[in-house]
C-alpha positions in Angstrom: 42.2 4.4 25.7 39.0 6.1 25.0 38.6 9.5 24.7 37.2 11.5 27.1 34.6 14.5 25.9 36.3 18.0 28.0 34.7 21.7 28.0 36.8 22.6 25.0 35.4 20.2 22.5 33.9 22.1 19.4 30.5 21.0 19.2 30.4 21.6 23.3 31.5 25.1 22.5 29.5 25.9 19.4 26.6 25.3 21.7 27.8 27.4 24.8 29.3 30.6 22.7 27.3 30.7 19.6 23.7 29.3 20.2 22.3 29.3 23.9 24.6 31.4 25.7 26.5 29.5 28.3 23.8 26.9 28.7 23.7 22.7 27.7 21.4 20.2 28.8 22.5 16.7 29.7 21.3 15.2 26.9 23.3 17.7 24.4 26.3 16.5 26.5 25.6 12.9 25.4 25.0 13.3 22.2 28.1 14.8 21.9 29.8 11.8 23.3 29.9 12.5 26.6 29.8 10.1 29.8 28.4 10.4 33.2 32.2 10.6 33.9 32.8 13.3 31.7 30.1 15.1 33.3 31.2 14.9 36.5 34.6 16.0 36.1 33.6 19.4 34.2 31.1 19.9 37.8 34.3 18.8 39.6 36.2 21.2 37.9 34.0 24.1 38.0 34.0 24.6 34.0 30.2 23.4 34.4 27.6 24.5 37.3 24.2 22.7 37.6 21.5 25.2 37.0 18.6 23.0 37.2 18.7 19.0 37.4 20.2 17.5 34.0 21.0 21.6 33.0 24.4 23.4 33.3 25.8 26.7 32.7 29.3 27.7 32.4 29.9 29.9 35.3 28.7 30.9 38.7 26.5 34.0 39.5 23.5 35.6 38.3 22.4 33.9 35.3 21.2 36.4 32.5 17.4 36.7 31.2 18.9 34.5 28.3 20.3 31.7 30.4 17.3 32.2 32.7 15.1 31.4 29.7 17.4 28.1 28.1 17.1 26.9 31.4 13.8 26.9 32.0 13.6 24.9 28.6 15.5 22.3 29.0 14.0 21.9 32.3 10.6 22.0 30.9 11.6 20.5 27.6 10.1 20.0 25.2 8.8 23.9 25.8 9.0 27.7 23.9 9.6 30.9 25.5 5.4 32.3 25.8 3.5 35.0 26.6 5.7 38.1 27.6 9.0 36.0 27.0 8.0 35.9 23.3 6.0 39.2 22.8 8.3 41.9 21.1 9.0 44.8 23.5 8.3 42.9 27.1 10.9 42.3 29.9 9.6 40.0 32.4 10.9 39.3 35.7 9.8 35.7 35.2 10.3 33.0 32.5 7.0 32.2 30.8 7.1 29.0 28.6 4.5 26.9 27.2 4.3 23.0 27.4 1.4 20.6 25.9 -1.5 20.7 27.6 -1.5 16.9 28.4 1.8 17.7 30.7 1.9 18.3 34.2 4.9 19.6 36.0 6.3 20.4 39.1 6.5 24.3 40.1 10.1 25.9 39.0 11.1 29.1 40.9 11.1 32.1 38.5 9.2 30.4 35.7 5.4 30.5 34.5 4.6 27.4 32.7 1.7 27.9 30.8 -0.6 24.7 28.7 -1.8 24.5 25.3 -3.0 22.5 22.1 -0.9 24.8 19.5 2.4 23.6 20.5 3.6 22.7 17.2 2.0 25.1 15.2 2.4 28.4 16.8 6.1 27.9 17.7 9.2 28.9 15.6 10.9 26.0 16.0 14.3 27.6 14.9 14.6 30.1 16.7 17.4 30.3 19.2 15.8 30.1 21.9 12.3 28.6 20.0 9.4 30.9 21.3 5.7 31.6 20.2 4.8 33.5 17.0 5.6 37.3 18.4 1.8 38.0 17.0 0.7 35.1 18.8 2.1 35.8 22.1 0.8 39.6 22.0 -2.5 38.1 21.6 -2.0 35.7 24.4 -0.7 38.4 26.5 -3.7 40.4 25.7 -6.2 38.0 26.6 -4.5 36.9 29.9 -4.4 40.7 31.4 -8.1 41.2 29.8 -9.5 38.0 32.2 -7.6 39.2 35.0 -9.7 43.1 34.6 -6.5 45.1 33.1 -7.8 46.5 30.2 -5.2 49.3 30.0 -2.6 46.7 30.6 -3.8 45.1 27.8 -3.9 48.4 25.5 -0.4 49.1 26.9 0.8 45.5 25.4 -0.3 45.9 21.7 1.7 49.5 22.0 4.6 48.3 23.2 4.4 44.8 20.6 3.8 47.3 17.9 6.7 50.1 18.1 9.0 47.4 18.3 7.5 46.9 14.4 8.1 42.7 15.0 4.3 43.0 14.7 1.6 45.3 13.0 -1.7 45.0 13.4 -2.2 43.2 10.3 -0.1 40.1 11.8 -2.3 40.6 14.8 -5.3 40.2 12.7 -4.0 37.3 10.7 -3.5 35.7 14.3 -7.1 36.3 15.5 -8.1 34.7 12.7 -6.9 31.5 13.3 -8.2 31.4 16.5 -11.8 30.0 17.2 -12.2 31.5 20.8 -10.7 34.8 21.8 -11.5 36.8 25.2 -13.2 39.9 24.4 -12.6 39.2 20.6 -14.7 42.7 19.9 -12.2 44.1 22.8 -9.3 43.2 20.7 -10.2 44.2 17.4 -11.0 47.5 19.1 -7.7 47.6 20.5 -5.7 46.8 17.0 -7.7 49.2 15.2 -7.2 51.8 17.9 -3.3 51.5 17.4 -3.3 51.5 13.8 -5.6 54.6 13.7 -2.9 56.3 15.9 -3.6 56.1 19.5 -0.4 55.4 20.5 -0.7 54.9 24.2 -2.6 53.4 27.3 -3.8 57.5 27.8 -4.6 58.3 24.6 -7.1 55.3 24.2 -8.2 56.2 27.5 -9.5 59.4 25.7 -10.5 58.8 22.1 -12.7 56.2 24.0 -13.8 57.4 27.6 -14.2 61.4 26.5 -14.7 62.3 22.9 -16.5 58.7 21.9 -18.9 58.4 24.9 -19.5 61.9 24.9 -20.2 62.8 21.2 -17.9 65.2 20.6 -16.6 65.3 17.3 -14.2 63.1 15.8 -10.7 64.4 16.3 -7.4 63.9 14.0 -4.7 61.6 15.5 -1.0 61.9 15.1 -1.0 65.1 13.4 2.2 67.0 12.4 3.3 70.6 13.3 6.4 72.7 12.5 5.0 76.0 14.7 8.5 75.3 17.1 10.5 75.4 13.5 11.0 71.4 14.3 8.8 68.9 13.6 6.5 67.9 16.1 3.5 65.3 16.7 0.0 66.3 18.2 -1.6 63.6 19.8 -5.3 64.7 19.2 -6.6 68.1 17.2 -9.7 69.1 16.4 -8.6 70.8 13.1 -11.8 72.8 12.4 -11.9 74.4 15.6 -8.5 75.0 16.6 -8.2 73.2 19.6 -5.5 70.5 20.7 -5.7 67.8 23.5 -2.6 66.4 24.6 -2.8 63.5 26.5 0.2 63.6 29.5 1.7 60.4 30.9 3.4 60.9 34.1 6.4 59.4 32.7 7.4 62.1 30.3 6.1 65.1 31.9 7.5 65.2 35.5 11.3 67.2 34.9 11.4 70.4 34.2 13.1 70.4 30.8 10.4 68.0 29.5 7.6 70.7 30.9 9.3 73.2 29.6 9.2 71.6 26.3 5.8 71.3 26.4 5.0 74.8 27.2 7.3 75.9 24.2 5.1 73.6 21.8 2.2 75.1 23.4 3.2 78.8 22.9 4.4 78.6 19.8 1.1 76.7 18.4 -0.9 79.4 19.6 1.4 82.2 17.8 1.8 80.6 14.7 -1.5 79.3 14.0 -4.0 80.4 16.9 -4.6 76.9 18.6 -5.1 76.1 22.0 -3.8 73.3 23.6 -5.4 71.6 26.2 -3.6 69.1 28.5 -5.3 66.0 30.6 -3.7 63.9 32.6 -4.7 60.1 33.7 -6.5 61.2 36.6 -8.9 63.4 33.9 -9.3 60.8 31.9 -10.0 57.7 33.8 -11.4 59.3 37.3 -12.8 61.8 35.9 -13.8 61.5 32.3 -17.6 62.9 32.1 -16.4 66.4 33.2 -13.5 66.8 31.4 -15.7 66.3 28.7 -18.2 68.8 29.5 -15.0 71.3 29.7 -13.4 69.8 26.5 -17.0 70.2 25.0 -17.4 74.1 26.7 -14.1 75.2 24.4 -15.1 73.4 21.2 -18.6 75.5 21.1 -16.6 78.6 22.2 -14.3 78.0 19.1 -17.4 77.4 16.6 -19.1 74.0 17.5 -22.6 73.3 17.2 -22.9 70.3 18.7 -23.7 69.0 22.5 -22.0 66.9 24.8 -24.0 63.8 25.6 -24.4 61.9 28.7 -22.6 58.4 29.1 -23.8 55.9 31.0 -21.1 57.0 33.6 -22.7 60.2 34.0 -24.0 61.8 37.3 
């Protein structure tokens, strides 16, 4: 009698446990020797579900981001995980894949299919599940939220790609390079070099380039380090010849009481121990309402031995 291919076969579970998490395609089954019989008597006995036409996982329920993202391969195959399903750091509510751009395909609930001539040589091939260079998809993350007008969504997506350290700016250079024609190429370098430089967040950007560069005041220091508290802590931006600090403050890590009262601690004990002040600006300073709070910013600089002036932007009133 022939033998019949069953869920527990090894090269069925090697593929299921070890290498795409619960999920096989119809053709894997084949390979492996199944039949169309063999197929249906797994879906008959519930040890296979069909996720997707010609796609099955291995239980009911909520499928995982991971079995999300193998099925939305194999149903889209020959494809790569894209955009933020490949850029270090993200966590998508949808699947974004990429096909060839000669491909059309129907829509697929929960999955972003997106066309391109770089298939083959901007995808890691072996990786489980096989996705876009990391570098690569920052950059096409980047230029996708620059089209749509969010600039500090794009900022916000080389910070997050970059603390994960699976990409530095270097790779993200090296990545522009290859490519002939970037959105807002200028845009991007700016953004890269920003982040290597040390401004670490969507805010902070916001204010090296919105308040102290379109207003001429001088250049500040980045990322510098301070033991006033007896611990060591970071300071976003100081003006180290004049004794002032400007802390930029997300909304995220300031809004409990033990994180403000952190801050005023740093605050206090800067000004004791080495006679800086510390000014704080919020979002809402810095994008709604940049040209004044550099005019104040620019008011406590001259008051702590600056002798330059704060300049009009194009912005100004």
């Amino acid at each position: 009698m022939p033998r019949h291919l069953d869920i527990n076969h090894p090269g069925l579970q090697e593929l299921l446990r070890r290498e795409q998490n619960g999920v096989v395609s119809r053709q894997q089954l084949l390979d492996l020797g199944a039949t169309d019989h063999d197929i249906a008597r797994m879906l008959r006995r519930r040890e296979l579900h069909a996720a997707q036409p010609g796609v099955y996982v291995d239980h009911t329920g909520r499928l995982t981001r991971a079995q999300r993202e193998w099925v939305a391969l194999f149903t889209c195959a020959p494809a790569a995980l894209s955009h933020e399903s490949a850029m270090p750091g993200s966590d998508p509510s949808v699947v974004h894949v990429c096909v060839d751009q000669r491909r059309t395909l129907a829509r697929i609930a929960g999955v972003v299919v997106h066309r391109t001539s770089h298939l083959q040589n901007r995808v890691d091939w072996h990786s489980r599940p096989p996705r876009v260079q990391p570098e690569h998809a920052t950059i096409d993350v980047i230029e996708a939220r620059i089209r749509s007008g969010d600039v500090a969504g794009a900022y916000a997506a080389v910070t997050r790609a970059c603390h994960t350290r699976e990409v530095v700016p270097r790779m993200l250079r090296a990545a522009l390079a290859e490519r002939k024609h970037v959105t807002q190429r200028r845009m991007v370098v700016g953004m890269i070099d920003d982040v290597e430089q040390g401004a670490n967040s969507v805010l902070e950007r916001g204010y090296l380039q919105l308040v102290e560069r379109a207003h001429g005041l001088p250049r500040s220091r980045r990322q510098r380090t301070s033991h006033a508290t007896g611990k060591r802590t970071d300071q976003h931006v100081r003006y180290e010849e004049y004794g002032v600090i400007v802390e930029p403050d997300g909304r995220a890590f300031h809004d409990s009481p033990e994180a403000r009262d952190v801050d005023a601690r740093r605050d206090l004990a800067e000004r004791a121990v080495s006679g800086a002040v510390t000014l704080r600006v919020t979002y809402g300073l810095v994008f709604n309402d940049a040209c004044r709070t550099a005019a104040w910013i620019g008011q406590v600089l001259q008051r702590c031995g600056w002798q330059g002036e704060v300049q009009r932007c194009p912005q100004c009133a």
